[in-house]
N, C-alpha and C positions, 0 to 999 in steps of 0.2 A: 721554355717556350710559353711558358703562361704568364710571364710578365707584361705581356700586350694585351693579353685580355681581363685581367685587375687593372689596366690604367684605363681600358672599354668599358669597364664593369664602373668604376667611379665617374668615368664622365656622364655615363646615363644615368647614374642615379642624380645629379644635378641637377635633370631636367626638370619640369615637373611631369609628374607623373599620369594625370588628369588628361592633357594635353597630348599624350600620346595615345592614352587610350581612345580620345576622339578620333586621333589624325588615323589609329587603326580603322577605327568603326566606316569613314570615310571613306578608306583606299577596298576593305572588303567591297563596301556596299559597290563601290564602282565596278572591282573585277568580276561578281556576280552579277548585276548589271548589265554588262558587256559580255558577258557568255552566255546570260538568258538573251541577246540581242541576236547574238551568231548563231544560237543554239534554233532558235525558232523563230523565223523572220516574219513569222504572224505576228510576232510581237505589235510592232506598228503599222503594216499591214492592214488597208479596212476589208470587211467583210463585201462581198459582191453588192448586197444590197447598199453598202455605203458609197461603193464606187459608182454604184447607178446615181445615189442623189446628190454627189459632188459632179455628177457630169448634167445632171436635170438645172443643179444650181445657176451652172453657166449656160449653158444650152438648152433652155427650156422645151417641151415638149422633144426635145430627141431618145431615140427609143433606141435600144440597147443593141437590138439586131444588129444598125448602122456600124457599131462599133468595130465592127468585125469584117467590114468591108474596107477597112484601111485604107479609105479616100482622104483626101485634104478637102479642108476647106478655105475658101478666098475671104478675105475681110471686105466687102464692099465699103464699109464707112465706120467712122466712129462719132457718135455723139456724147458730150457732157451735159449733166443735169444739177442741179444743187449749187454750185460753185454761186452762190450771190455774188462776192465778193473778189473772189480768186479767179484771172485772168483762164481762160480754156486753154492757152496755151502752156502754161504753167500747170495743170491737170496732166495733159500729155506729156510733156516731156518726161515723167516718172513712167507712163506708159511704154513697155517694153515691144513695141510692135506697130506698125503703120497701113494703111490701107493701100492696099493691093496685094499684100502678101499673102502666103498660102502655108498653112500649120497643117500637120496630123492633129488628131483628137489627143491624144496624149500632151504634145507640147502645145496645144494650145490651150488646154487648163494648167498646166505646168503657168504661161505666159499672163493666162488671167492672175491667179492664185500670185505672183511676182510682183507683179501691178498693182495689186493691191498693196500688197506689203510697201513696197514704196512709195506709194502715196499717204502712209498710216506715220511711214517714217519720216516723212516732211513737215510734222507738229501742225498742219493744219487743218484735220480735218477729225471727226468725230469716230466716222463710220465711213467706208468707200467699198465700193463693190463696179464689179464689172461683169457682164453679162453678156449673151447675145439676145440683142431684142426684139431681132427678126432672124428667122432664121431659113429661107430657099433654097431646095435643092443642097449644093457645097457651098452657097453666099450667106455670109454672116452679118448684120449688119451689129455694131457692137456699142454698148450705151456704159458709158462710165459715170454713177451715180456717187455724188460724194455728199453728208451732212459738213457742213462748216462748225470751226470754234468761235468761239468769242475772243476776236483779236486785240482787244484795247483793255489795258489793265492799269488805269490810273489809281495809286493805293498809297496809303500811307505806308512809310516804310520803318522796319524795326528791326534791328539786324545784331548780332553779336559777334565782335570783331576778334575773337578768339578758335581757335581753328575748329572745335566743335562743341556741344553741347555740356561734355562732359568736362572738359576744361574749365569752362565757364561757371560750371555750377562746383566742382571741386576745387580745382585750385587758383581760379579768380573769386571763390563765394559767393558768387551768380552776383559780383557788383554793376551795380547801374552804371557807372562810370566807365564799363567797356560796352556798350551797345553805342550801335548809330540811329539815328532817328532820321527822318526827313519824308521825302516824298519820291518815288518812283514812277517813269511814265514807259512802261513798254509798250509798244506798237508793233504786234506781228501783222506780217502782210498790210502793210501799211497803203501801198498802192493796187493791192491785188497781184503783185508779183513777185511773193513770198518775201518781201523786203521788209527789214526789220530796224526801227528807230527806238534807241534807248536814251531814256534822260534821267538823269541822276541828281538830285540838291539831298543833301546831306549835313547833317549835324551833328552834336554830339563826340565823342571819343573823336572824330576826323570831321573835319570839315572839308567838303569837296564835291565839286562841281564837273560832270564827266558828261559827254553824251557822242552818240557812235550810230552811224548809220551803215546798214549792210543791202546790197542787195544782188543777188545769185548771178543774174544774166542782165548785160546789154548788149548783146551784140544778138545780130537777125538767126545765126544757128543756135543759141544759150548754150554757149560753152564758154565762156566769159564773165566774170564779175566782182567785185568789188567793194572794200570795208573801209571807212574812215572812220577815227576815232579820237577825240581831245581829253582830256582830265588833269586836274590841277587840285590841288589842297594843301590840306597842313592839319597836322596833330600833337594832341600834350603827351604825347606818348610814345614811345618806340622801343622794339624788340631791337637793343644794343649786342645781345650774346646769346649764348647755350650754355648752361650747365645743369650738370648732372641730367645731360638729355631732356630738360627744360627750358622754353624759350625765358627768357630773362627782361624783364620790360623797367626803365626810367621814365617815371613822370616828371613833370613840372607846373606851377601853376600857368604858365604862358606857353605858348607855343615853340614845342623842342622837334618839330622838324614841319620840312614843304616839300613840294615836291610836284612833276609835270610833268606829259607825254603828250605825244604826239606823232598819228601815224597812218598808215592805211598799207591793204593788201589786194595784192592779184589774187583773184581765184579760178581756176580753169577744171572744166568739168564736161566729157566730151563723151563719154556714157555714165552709166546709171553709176555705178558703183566706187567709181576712182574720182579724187578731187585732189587738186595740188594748191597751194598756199605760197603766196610770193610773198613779203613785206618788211616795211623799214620802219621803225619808228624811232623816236627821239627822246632818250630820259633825262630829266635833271632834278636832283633831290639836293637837299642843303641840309645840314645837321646844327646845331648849338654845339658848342664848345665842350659841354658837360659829356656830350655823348663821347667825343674823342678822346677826353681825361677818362672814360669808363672803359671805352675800349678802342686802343689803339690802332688795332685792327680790323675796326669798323667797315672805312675806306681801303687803305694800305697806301692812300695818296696825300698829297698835301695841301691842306685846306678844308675848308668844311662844304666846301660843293665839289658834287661830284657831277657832272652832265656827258653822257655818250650815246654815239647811236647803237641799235641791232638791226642786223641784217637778219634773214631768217626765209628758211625751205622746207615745207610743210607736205609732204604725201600721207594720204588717207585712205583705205579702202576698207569699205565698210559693207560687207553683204551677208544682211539679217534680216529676220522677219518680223522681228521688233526692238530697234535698237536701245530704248529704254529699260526693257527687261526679256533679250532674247532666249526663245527656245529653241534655234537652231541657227546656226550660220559663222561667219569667222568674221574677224574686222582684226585689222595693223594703222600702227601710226606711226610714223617715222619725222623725225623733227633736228636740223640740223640749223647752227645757228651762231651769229658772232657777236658777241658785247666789246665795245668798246674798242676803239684805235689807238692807242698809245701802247707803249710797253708797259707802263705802271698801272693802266686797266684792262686788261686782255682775254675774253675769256670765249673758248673754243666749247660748245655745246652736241653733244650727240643723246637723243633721247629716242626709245624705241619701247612701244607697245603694242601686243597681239592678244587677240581673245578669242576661243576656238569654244562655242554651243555644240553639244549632242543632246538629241532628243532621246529619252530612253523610256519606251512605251508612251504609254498615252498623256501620262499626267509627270514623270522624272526628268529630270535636268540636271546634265554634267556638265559644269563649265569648269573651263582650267585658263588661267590669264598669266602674263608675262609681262614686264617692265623691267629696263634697262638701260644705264646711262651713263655716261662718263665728263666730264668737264677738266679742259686741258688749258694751258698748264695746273699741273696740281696746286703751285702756291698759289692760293685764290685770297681774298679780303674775304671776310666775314659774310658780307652781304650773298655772296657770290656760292659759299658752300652750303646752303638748305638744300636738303636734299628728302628723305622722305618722314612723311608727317605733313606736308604742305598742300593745301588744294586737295586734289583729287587723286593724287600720288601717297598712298600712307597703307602700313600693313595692321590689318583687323589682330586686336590684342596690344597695339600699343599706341592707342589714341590718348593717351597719358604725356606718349616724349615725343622726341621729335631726333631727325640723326641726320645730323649733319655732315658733309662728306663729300670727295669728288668723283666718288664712278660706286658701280652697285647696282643691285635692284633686288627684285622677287617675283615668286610665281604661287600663284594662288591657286584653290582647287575647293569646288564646295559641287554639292547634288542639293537640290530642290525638288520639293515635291507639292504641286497641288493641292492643296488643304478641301478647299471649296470656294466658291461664290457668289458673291451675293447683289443683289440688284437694288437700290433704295429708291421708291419713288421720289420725285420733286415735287413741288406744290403747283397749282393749276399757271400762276401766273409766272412764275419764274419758267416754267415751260415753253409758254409759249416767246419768252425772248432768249433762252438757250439752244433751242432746238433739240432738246433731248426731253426728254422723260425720265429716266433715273441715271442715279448716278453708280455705276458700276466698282466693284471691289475686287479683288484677286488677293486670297494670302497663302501665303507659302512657307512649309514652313523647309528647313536645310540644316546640312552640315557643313562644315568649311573648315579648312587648315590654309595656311600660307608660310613662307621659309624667305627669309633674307638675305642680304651682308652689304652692309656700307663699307665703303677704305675709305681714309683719312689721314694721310700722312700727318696729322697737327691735332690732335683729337682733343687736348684741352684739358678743361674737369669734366669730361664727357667718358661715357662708358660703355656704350650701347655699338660705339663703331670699331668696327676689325675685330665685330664676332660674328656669329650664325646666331640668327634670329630664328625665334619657330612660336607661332600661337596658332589654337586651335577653337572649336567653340561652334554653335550652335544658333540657330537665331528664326526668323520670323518676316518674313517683307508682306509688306502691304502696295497692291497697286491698286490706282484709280484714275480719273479722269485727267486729262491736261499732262499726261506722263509723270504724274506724280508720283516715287516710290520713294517708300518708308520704309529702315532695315532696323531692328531690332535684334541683337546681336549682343549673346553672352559668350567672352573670350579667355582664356587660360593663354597665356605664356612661357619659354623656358626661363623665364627668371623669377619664378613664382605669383606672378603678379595676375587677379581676375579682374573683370569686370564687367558691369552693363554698360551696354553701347551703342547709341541712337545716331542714325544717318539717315541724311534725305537728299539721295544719289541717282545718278542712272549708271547702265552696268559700262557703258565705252561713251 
């Protein structure tokens, strides 16, 4: 009977060792966590006197007696204030509540406290608050205050076309010759109705020319709206393979590929928190000859162009209180989708992500996230089987490879904790055309683990698919203005492998 556990006892020692001591330190801190939560619901819990000035914040002068008379109150009206820019109608409709209605005291700080959150979530706005700003008898009259951003970001663009920082500086040796250059024109809120214009001229590693215009609602209830988008280019460069869980790239001095799309999407959005995704677009990419003699398998079709459509069905539900870097709430994404109509390019897409926030006391954060996906049929072309390491899809500890493959995923798990923060003044004049006074900081520091497993019927000189994946590690986020967050992130592996690791992400 002890022959099963000498073939248990060598597979763990395999691991690394380092890496599990994290993933312990991790799963303790969480079950103590969560038993100091049940144990004593003080925990998050405010003090009396805090619940008096969360109820003064929104309902000024109301006095505490009132509380206790378990009356409703009627919303007589709402006003918006600060929106320069931003349509009032487009303020409300993140508002979770309409005049004439009638709330307890509870849920109608519950509804402001919401309110705000989604309007923080719509990237427009600095600062939002909501209040009563008159307050008679049980009539509320209710004033939605919001600071604006600075919507227009014409900049020179510099971009590195390798999937992160660290790639680029090890195993490209930070060469000039993978960056793009050019010029970027985003335009948020472009008409004041949170509509978004991006233009693109590009140079350098790719040449290419894109621009897309988005905007949420047109129709008279804004449950309706709408994304087009064109792009065209061409580059001396192309990721042809994978080996040894590396993307694998052919130069040339002329240009070895092109490439086009074209497309647009239904959006429907009928309350606050659910959005669906309709759309079709059009690809056509064309390769050099070289790249075919390199890898046969590139296409899996005949020719050096490949052009097809995608269909595609998009569900979203996203209810946080700050989608950028939440401290409570869940959000799923569900993405179904078809490439191409022929038998010889045919590809069946199911992609599924969840992310569930616990708040744990005042200043901790338990997050646990999920990704999961499949593409059918399994014989796929090259192009067709990236699977994670790509985008925004990739597991912390092996921003090194990449793993290619047709079904798979992982689940992550890290705790954050509040460090401190910090407020930086601005100077007089950039004040007064930002509308802010300092620019605020948040850093955190965390633990994290994550586990995988890619299938790959066709695996290659590849190594990393049809096993279990496990890295662990430790890290650092910075947040600040314009949703900007910075991850700092030292990772351990089960295949021995460490390292430092810089991203500039948002958490869904």
């Amino acid at each position: 009977m002890t022959f099963p556990f000498i073939l248990l006892w060598r597979q763990i020692r395999m691991y690394q060792w380092k890496s599990y001591i994290i993933l312990a330190t991790v799963f303790a801190l969480s079950v103590n966590l969560l038993r100091a939560q049940q144990a004593d619901n003080a925990v998050d819990s405010l003090p009396a006197t805090e619940q008096s000035a969360t109820v003064l914040r929104y309902i000024p002068n109301y006095t505490l007696p009132q509380a206790n008379t378990g009356s409703t109150f009627l919303i007589a009206a709402i006003t918006v204030s600060g929106n320069k820019k931003t349509r009032s109608n487009i303020v409300l409709r993140e508002v979770p509540f309409k005049p004439g209605l009638s709330f307890s005291l509870s849920q109608l700080i519950e509804l402001f406290q919401q309110g705000e959150q989604q309007l923080m979530n719509t990237a427009l706005f600095h600062s939002a608050r909501i209040y009563a700003s008159k307050f008679e008898g049980n009539c509320l009259e209710i004033k939605v205050e919001v600071v604006e951003r600075w919507y227009l970001f014409p900049f020179p663009f510099f971009d590195l076309v390798d999937r992160n920082i660290n790639q680029w500086l090890i195993d490209q040796k930070a060469s000039l010759q993978r960056v793009n250059y050019g010029l970027k024109l985003l335009y948020n809120n472009t008409t004041g109705h949170n509509d978004k214009l991006r233009l693109w001229l590009i140079n350098g590693y790719t040449r290419e020319l894109s621009i897309s215009y988005e905007k949420p609602y047109f129709d008279r209830k804004m449950q309706w709206g709408f994304r087009l988008a064109a792009r065209t280019g061409r580059g001396r460069e192309i990721n042809y393979n994978t080996i040894a869980d590396k993307q694998v790239f052919l130069r040339t001095p002329g240009f070895i590929r092109s490439f086009a799309s074209v497309g647009g999407e239904l959006t429907y959005r009928k309350k606050l928190f659910a959005r669906h995704n309709l759309g079709i677009y059009y690809f056509r990419e064309k390769v050099e000859d070289t790249v075919l003699l390199a890898n046969p398998d590139y296409f899996r079709v005949p020719g050096r162009l490949n052009q097809s459509p995608e269909f595609y069905y998009q569900f979203t539900y996203a209810k946080m209180d700050y989608i950028p870097y939440p401290r409570e709430g869940f959000a799923t994404r569900v993405r179904a989708s078809k490439l191409g109509i022929t038998p010889a390019f045919n590809l069946w897409q199911l992609h599924w992500q969840t992310m569930k926030v616990w708040p744990l006391g005042l200043k901790n954060i338990l997050t646990l996230e999920s990704y999961a996906g499949i593409k059918l049929p399994f014989k796929q072309p090259y192009v067709n089987r990236r699977f994670l390491g790509y985008e925004e899809i990739f597991m912390r500890g092996f921003e090194y490879n990449v793993v290619d493959g047709v079904a798979g995923g992982y689940v992550r798990s890290s705790i954050a904790r509040e460090l401190f923060r910090v407020n930086i003044p601005l100077p007089g004049f950039v004040r007064k055309r930002a509308s802010i006074s300092t620019v605020p900081f948040r850093v955190f520091g965390k633990l994290y683990s994550n586990a995988g497993y890619v299938y790959s019927p066709e695996p290659g000189f590849n190594f990393l698919q049809n096993k279990f994946l496990h890295a662990a590690g430790f890290g650092i986020d910075i947040l600040s203005l314009y949703d900007l967050t910075i991850r700092i992130e030292y990772s351990f592996n089960n295949f021995g492998q460490n390292g430092l690791f810089l991203h500039r992400t948002s958490s869904f």
